[in-house]
TORROKE-410647 format. One record per residue (C-alpha): chain; residue in three letters; x, y, z. Coordinates in steps of 0.1 Angstrom, whole numbers, padded with zeros to 4 digits. Each point is the difference from the previous one (the first is absolute). Layout:
N
R   unit   code       X       Y       Z
R      A    ALA       X       Y       Z
...
end
This chain:
53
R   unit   code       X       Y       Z
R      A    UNK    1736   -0969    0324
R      A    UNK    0013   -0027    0027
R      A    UNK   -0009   -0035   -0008
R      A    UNK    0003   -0020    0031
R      A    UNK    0003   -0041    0002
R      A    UNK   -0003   -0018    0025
R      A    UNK    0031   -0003    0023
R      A    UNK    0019    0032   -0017
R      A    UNK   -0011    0021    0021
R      A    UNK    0022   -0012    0029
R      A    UNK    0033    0004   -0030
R      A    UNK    0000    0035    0005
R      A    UNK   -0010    0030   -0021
R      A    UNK    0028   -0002   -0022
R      A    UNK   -0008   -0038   -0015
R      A    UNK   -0037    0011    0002
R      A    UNK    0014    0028   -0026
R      A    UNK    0026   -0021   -0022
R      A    UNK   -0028   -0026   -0005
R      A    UNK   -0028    0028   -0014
R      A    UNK    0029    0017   -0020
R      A    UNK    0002   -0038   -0016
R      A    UNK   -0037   -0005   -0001
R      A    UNK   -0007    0035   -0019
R      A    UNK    0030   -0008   -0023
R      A    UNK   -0009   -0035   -0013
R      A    UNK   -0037    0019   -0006
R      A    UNK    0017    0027   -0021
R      A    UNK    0016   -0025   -0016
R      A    UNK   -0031   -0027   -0005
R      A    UNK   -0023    0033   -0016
R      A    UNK    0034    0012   -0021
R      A    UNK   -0003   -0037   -0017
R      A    UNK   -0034   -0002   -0001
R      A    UNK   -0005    0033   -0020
R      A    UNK    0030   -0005   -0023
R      A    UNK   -0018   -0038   -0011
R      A    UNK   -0035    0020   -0003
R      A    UNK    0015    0028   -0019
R      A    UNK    0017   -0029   -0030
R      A    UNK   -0034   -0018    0006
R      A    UNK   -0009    0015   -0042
R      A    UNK    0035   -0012   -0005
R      A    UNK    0002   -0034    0011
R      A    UNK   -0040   -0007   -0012
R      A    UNK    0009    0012   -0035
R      A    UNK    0033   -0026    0001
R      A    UNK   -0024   -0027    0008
R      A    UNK   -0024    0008   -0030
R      A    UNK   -0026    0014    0025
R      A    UNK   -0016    0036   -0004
R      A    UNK   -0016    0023    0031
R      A    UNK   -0036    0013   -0009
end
């Protein structure tokens, strides 16, 4: 998947390619996070004197 902006396109195939490489891995990164805070969610409600139905 190529995301394009505008004005990249003229930077050249390579940039075009560094900035999706950066774009995919802040993603993996955002959804790694997100999934580790869900996962602790029983966790952190029962620290808090809170209980999941």
């Amino acid at each position: 998947m190529i995301v394009v902006f505008d004005g990249l396109e003229e930077t050249g195939l390579r940039v075009l390619n560094q900035v999706n490489h950066g774009i995919r891995q802040r993603s993996k990164e955002y959804i790694s996070n997100s999934l580790a805070i869900v996962a602790n969610m029983p966790l952190l409600l029962e620290k808090f004197g809170l209980k999941m139905h």
